[in-house]
N, C-alpha and C positions, 0 to 999 in steps of 0.2 A: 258680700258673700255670694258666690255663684249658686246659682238654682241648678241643682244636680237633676231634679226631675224634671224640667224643661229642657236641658242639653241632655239626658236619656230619651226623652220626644223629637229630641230634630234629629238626634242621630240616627234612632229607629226607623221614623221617617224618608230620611237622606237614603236608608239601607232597602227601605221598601221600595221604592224610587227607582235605585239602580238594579231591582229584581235581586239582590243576595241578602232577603230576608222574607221569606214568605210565613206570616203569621200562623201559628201551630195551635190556636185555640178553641176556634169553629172545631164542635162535634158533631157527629150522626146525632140526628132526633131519633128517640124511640122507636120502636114500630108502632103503625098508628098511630102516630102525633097528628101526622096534616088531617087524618079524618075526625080529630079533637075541633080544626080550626074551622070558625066559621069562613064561607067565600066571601063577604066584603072583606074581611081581614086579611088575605090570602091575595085580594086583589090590591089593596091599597098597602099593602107592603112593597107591590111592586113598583110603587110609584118611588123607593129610594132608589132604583137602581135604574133611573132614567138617569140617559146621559143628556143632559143639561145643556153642557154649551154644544150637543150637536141640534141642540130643538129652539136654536131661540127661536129662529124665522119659521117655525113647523106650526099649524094649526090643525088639527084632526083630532075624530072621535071613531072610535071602535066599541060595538056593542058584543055583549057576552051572556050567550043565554043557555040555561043548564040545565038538559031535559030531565034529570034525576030530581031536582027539585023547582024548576020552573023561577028560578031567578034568574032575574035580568038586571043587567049594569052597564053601565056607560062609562069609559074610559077615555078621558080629554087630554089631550098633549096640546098646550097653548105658552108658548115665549118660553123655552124651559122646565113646563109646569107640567106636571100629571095632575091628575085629581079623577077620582071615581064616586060615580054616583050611579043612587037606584036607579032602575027604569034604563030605556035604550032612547038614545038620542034620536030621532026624526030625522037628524042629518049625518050619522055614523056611514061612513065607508063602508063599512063592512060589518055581519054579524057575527060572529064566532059560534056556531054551535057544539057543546058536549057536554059532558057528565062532570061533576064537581070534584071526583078522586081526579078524573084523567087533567083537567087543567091546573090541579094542586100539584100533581108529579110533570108537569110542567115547568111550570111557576120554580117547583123546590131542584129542578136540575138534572130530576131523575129518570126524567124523559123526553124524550125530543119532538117535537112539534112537526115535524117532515114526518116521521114515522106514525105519530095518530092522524095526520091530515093523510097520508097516502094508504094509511087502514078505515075503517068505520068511527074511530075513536073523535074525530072531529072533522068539521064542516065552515068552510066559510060561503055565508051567501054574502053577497056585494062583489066589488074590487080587491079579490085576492092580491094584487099587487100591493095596493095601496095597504093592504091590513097586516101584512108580511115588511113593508117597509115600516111601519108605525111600531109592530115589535120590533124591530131592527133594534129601537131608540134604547130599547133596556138594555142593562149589562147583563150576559150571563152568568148566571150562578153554577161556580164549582161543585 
């Protein structure tokens, strides 16, 4: 007997692939959801939407510090990998400086990174190159 919901998965699949199915299920959050989320959660979510086989050979760490609440984290891209952790790494490229709303409407798509870095909304002290290429590695969010 054929597995009808396994050939409904590859075809789905197969259709997403050739760009003539774009999934219609993803909704708007509430208003005020992302300020429901804490920031490690906010940050390590980001870590699905590394692109993977572009980082095998990438090692770097980006720090992120958030003058509205004075959290700091460390963001590792190592063979593929993200992983986030407290505290700011001693060897981070770069530091990220802003407020926890502005790098959640980031983060969620809702705002662009060019436009808080060429406003007051955000800072990077270190290698702006280097901290700019290191986001590159994520996928943007719709």
């Amino acid at each position: 007997e054929a597995n009808a919901d396994g050939g409904r998965c590859s075809c789905t699949a197969a259709r997403e692939e050739a760009g003539g199915l774009i999934p219609g299920c993803r909704t708007e959050p509430p208003e005020g959801f992302l300020d429901t989320r804490p920031m490690d959660n906010c940050l390590a979510a980001m870590t699905a939407f590394l692109k993977a086989e572009d980082t095998l050979d990438v090692h770097g760490k980006l720090g992120f510090q958030f003058a509205d609440s004075d959290h700091r984290f460390a963001l590792e891209i190592r063979r593929g990998v993200a992983q986030v952790r407290p505290g700011l790494a001693e060897d981070a490229v770069a530091v990220l400086h802003t407020r926890e709303p502005v790098w959640k409407a980031i983060a969620a798509g809702n705002r662009s990174a060019v436009t808080a870095l060429a406003g007051d909304d955000l800072d990077i002290d270190g290698d702006k190159i280097a901290a700019l290429r290191l986001l590159g590695y994520f996928e943007k969010v719709d």
